[in-house]
N, C-alpha and C positions, 0 to 999 in steps of 0.2 A: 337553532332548529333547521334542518334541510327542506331543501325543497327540490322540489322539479317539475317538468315538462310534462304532461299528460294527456290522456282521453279518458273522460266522464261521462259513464251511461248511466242515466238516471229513468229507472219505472215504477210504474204505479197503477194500481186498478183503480179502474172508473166506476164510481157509486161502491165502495167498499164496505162505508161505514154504512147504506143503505143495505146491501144486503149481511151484515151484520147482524142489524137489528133486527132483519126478518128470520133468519138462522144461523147461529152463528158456528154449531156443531160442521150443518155441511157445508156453511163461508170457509170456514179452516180445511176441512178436507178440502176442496176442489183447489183454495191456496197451496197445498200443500204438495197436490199432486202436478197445479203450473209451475209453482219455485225448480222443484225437480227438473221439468223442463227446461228453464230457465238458465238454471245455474249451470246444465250442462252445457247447453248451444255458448255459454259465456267462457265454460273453461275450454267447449273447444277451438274457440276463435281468442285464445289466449288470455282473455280477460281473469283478472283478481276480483273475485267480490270483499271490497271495505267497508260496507254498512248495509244493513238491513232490519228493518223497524216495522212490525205490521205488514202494510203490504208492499212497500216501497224496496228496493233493491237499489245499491249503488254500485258499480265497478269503477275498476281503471284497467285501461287500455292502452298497450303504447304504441297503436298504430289504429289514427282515426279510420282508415280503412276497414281492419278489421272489428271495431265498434259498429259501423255502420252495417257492416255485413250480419253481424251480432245481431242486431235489434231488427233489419230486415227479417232474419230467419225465426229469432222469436216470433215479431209479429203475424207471421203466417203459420207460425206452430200455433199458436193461442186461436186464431182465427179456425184451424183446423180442427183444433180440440172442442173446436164450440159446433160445430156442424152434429148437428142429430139431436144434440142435448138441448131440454127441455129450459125455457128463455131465463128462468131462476138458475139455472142450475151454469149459464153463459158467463163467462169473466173475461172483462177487457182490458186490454192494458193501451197505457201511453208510454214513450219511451221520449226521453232527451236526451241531446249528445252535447257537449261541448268540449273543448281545449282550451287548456290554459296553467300557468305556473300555479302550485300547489305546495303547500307546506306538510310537511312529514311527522307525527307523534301520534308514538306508540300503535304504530302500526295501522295508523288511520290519515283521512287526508282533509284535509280543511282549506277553507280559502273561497274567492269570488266562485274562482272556474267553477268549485262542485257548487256554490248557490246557483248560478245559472245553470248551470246542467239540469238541477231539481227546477227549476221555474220553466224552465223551455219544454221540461216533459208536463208541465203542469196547459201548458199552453201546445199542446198537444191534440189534434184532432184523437177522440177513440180509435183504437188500432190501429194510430201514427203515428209518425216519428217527430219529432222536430228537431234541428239541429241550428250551431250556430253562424254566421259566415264564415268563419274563420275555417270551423270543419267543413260547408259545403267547396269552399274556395280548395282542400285536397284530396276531395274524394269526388267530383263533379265528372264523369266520363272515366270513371275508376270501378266502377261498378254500375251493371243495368240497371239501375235506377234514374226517375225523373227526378223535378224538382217544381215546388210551388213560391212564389215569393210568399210571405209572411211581411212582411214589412218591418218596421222598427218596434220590436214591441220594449214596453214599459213593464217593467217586470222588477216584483215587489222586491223591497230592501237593496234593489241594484240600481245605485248612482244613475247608469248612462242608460240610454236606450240599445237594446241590441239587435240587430239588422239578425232577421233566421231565416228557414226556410223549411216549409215541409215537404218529406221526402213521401215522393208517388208512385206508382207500378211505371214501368218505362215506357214513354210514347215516339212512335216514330222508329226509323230503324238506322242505329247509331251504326258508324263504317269501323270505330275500334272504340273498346270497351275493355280496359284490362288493364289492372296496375303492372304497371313494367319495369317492375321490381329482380325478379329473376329470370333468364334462361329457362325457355321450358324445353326447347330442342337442341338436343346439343349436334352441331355440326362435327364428323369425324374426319372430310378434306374437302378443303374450298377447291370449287373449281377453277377451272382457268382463267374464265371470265368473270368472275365474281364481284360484284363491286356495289360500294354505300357512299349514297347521297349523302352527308350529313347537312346539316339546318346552318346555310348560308348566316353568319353572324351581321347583326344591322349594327351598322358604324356612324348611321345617320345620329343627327342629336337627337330627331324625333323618336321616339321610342313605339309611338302611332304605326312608324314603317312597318315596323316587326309582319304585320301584315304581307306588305308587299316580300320581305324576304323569304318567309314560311312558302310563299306561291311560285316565286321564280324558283326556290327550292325543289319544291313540289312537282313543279311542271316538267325539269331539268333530269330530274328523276321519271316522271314520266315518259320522256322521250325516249329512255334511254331503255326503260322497259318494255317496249316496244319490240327492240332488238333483240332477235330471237338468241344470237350467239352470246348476248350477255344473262348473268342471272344478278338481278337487279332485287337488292334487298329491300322493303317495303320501307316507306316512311315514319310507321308506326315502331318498327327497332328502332332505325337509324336517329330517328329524332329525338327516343328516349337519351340518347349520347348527350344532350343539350346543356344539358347543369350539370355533368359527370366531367369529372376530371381523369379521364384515362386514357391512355397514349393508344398513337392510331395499331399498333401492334395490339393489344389489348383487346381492342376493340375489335379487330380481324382477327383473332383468335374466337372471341365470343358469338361475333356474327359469325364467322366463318367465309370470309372474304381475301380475296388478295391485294382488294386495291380500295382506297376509300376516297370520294371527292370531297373536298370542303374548301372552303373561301368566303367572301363576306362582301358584302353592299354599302356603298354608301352616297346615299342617295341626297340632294339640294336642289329642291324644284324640279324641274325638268330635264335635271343632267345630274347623272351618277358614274360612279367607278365600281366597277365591279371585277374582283378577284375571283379565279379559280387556279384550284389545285390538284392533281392527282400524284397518287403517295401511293409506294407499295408497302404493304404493309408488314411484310418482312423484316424488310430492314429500316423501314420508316423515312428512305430515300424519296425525292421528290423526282418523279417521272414525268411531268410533264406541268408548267404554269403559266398565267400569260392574267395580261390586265388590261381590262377593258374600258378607253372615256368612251363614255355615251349617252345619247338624249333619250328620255322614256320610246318616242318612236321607234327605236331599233333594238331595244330589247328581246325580239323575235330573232333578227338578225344574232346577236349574240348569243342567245340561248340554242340557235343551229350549228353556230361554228362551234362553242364549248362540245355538246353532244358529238358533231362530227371528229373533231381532234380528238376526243379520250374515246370516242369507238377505232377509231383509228389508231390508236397508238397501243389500245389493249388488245386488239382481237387480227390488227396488221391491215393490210390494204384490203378494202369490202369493196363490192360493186355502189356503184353510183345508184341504183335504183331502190338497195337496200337503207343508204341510208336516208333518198328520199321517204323513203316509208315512216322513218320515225319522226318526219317532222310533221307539226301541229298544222290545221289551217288557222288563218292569221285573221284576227277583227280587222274590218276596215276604221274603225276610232276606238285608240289605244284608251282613250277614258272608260269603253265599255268593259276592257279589260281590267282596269284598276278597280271598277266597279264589281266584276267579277270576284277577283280575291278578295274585297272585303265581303262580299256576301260569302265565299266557300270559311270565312272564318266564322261566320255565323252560324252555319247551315253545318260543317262539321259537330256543331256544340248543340246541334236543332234537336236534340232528345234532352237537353238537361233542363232548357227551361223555355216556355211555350214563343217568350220573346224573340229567343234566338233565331227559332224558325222563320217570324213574323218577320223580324229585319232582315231575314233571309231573301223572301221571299220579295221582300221592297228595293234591295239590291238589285236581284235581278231583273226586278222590274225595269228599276232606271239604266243597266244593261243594254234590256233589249228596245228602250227606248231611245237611246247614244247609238244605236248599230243594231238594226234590228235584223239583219243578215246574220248575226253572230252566234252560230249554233249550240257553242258551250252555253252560254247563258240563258237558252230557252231549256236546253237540257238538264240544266241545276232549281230554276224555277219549276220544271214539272217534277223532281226529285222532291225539292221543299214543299210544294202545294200538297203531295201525298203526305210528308211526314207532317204537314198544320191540320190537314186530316185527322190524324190521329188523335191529335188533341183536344179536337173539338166531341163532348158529347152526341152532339146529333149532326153529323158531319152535313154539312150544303153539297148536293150531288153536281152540282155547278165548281165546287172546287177540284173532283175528280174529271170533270167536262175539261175543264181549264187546263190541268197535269197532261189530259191525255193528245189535248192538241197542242201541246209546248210540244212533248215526244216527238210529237210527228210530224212538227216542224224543224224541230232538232237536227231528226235524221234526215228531213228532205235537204236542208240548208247544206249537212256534212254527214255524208253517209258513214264516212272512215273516223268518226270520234267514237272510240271503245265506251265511255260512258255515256252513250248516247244508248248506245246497242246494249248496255246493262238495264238501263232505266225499262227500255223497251220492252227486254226482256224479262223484267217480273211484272210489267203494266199486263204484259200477254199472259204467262201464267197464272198470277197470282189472283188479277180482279176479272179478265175477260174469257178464263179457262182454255186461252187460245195454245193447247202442248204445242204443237209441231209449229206455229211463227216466235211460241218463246224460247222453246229451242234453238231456233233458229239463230236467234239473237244474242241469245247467251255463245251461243259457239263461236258467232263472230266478234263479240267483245273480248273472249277467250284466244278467239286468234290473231285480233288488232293488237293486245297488248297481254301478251303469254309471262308476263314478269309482277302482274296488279294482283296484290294480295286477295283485296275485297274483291274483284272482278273476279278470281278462282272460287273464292268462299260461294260467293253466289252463284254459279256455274255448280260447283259439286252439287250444292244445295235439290239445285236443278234436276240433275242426276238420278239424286235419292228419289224423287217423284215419277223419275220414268224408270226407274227401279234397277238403276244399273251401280249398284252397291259398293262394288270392288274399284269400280272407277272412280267413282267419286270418292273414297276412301287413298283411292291415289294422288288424287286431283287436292285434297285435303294436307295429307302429307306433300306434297311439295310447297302448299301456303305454309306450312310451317315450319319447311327450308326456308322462305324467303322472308317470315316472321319469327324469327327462334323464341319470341316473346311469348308469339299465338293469343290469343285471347279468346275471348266465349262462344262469337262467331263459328271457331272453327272447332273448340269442341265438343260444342251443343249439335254440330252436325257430323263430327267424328263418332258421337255416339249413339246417333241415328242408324250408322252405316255400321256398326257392329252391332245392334240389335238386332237389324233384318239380316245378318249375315251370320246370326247365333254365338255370336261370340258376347258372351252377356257378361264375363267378368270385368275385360274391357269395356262395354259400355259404362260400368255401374265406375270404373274409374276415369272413364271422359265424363261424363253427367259428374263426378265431384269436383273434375277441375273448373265447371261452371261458378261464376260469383255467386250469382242469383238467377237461378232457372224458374223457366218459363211453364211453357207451352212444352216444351223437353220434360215437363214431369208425367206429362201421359207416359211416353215412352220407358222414364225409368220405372216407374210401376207394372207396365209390363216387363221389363227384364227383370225385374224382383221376380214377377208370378210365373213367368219361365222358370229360374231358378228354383222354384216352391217354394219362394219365403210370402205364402199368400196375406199372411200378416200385415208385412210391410207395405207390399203390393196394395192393400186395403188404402194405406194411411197415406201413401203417396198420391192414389187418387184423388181420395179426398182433398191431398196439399192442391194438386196438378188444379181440380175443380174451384178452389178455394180463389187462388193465385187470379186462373184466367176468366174466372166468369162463366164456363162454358162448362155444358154437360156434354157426356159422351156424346151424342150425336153431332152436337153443335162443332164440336171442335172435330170429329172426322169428316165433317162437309165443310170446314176451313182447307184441312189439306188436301192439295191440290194435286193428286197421285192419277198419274195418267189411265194404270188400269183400274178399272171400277174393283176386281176381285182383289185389289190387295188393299184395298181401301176396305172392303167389306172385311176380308181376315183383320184390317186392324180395330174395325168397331168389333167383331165377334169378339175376337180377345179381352177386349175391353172389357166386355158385357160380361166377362166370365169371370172378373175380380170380384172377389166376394165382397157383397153389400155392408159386413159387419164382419 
């Protein structure tokens, strides 16, 4: 008998046999008319359906990803289908995912993997998902979705306990979001300067480091995007390279680079070695190398001479003041710093699961308790205080109190840290409707560090609200120079800026390169009803409403549009989608 490797989506409506009993002519119609649904969002996210009995449905998927996304979009279709209908006439579903080896006959699948799949959708909140660690462990900041722990449940006919987790609407605002799987922008010539960070490899025995290499990484890459005459690809490409075996030519063909750094750390106690390389990627010669002993204390010192050598050697002899520019200010106690990177390892994951945030947020804390001078870490604690925010049902307006004086001590400590002046700048826009100091802000994190994907992302973002379309359609397209990856971020806001600029067929194809859109489905419902497909325009609504919680008013007095009149043309429009 064959077997193989799988993804198992398992659903089921809740109280079935209940309404059965009560009718069961229009139990089966309304079944009839969700399966449809169903079975398409399954075959267009590549799923096989191999069983289905009553009301239960099983598939297989060969890419947990796409299972998740599957059951995401069901869920919100069913939930949307329920909106207006009379509460008998409602049908819920629960969905389960799991992975795992499976046995093949006659064209069907058997084995643990599909029982727990069926059990974990059985332990399923209504119109939730549950999945199992194995799947939240590949799909976790792979698509905007959160996560809840579940705990170990006990789940019938299977031996062990299994660790799940149910999946939530997304809280907090994740900095990349996107399986990075394919190429979404193809590079046609790398520029002169062009050049990729890759993820400094840990050679320590401790595997724990990986931390501190992801940061020196990270920062090294930072400085470097800084530098105006460099174009510094984002770490969200660059680090995709991590578990890919492909030669550094490959890799600058793809990203579209000429040069790529990489080297590795290997750290014991308080003294490490650390290697760098710079490679051109042409011929995959090595242009420049050098090997660093040194004690955790001068890490700074090393991370300026790396950055100044490879600017120097790519771009020729620069002024001395240029490249003071690119360097960091320095913690006066280097423990604040270590404490730093493990909190940014936390706080990059602070949308998957509410923990994340929290130990984020306790990082920082002991940060700025080691060096309380140290501006990065008051600046990442008011980042996390907003996204622990989010997660809280009735949020303590003492934790917005808290965020907004980290900011602004942040920026008093280091006026010149670009994500200082990001954080700043959606604190201004977003919660105090302050336009012209978030403006302000955003332009200067825009112009501390012209090379920071997410600092662009949020900058156009900005843009679209003071209604400057074209620009920030620019500003968009060059983050996807420096991410060929791209992710949602950047198309949930590329499709903003072709709405308001009439270009609706494009929009309707940035809105589908979204995983799971949001708050972006007002918008697509109105380029539907642009369009005249007032049908659709209907049904999107209803999704957009469903998703966020919020009725038309509510969500046009979220966005934060500097002039009132385009604010009011996007409620009128709204109000103009037909009710049925």
């Amino acid at each position: 008998m064959d077997r193989k490797l799988t993804t198992i989506f398992a659903s089921d409506v809740v109280g079935f046999s209940k309404m059965m009993g009560t009718d069961e002519v229009k139990t089966l119609n309304i079944l009839k008319e969700r399966r449809n649904a169903i079975d398409s969002i399954i075959d267009e996210h590549g799923g096989i359906i191999f069983g289905s009995a009553g009301d239960s449905v099983i598939a297989e998927f060969s890419s947990p990803i796409k299972a998740a996304e599957a059951a995401v979009k069901t869920q919100v279709k069913m939930r949307t289908m329920n909106v207006d209908q009379a509460e008998s006439d409602q049908m819920t579903f629960r969905v389960g995912i799991n992975i795992g080896d499976v046995m093949i006959s006659d064209d069907n699948l058997f084995g643990d993997a599909v029982n727990i799949a069926a059990r974990l959708e059985a332990a399923a909140k209504p119109s939730g998902i549950c999945i199992s660690k194995t799947v939240f462990d590949m799909i976790n900041r792979k698509i905007m979705v959160s996560f809840e722990d579940a705990g170990e449940l006990e789940l019938k006919n299977i031996e062990f306990p299994i660790k799940a987790f149910h999946v939530i609407e997304n809280k907090g605002t994740p900095r990349f979001t996107q399986d990075s799987a394919d190429i979404q922008t193809q590079v046609k010539e790398a520029e002169p300067g062009s050049v990729a960070v890759m993820f400094f490899k840990n050679l320590s025995n401790d595997e724990e480091q990986e931390y501190f290499c992801e940061g020196f990484s990270e920062d090294l890459l930072s400085m470097l995007s800084r530098f105006n005459k460099l174009v510094v690809i984002s770490s969200h490409a660059s680090f995709a390279y991590k578990e890919k075996s492909k030669s550094f030519k490959e890799i600058g063909k793809e990203l579209g680079v000429k040069y790529i750094i990489h080297g590795s750390v290997r750290k014991l106690g308080p003294k490490m070695r650390i290697n760098a390389n710079l490679v051109s990627t042409e011929n995959e010669n090595s242009i420049w190398s050098n090997n660093f002993d040194l004690s955790v204390d001068e890490v700074f010192d090393v991370q300026d001479q790396i950055a100044e050598e490879i600017v120097a050697t790519i771009v020729g002899r620069v002024e001395a003041d240029s490249l003071n520019a690119i360097k960091t200010k320095r913690p006066e106690n280097m423990a604040a710093y270590d404490l730093v990177l493990k909190g940014l390892e936390y706080a990059k994951k602070g949308n998957v699961i509410k923990e994340n945030t929290e130990n984020a947020v306790k990082l920082f804390e002991q940060a700025i308790e080691a060096d309380p001078s140290y501006a990065r870490a008051h600046a990442w604690r008011a980042c996390s205080l907003g996204n622990l925010a989010d997660w809280e049902e009735d949020p303590d307006p003492e934790i917005f109190a808290n965020a907004i004086e980290s900011a602004n001590l942040a920026l008093e400590l280091d006026p010149n840290e670009p994500e200082v002046h990001r954080i700043m700048g959606s604190i201004k826009l977003w919660f105090e409707r302050d336009h012209e100091l978030g403006k302000y802000h955003f332009e200067k994190a825009r112009e501390l560090c012209p090379s920071d994907v997410y600092i662009i992302s949020r900058y156009a973002t900005m843009l679209i609200y003071f209604g400057e379309f074209e620009k920030a359609l620019s500003e968009l397209q060059r983050a996807m120079r420096l991410d060929p990856f791209s992710h949602d971020l950047l198309f949930g806001s590329e499709g903003l800026c072709h709405y308001w600029l009439g270009n609706f067929d494009q929009a309707i194809d940035s809105f589908r390169k979204v995983k799971v859109l949001n708050r972006h489905l007002f918008y697509l419902a109105l380029t539907y009803l642009k369009k005249g497909d007032r049908e659709t325009a209907h049904e999107k609504l209803k999704e957009a409403q469903v998703v966020t919680g919020m009725d038309v008013d509510t969500f046009v007095d979220s966005e934060p549009y500097k002039n009132k009149e385009v604010a009011d043309k996007l409620r009128e429009n709204l109000q103009a989608i037909p009710k049925s």
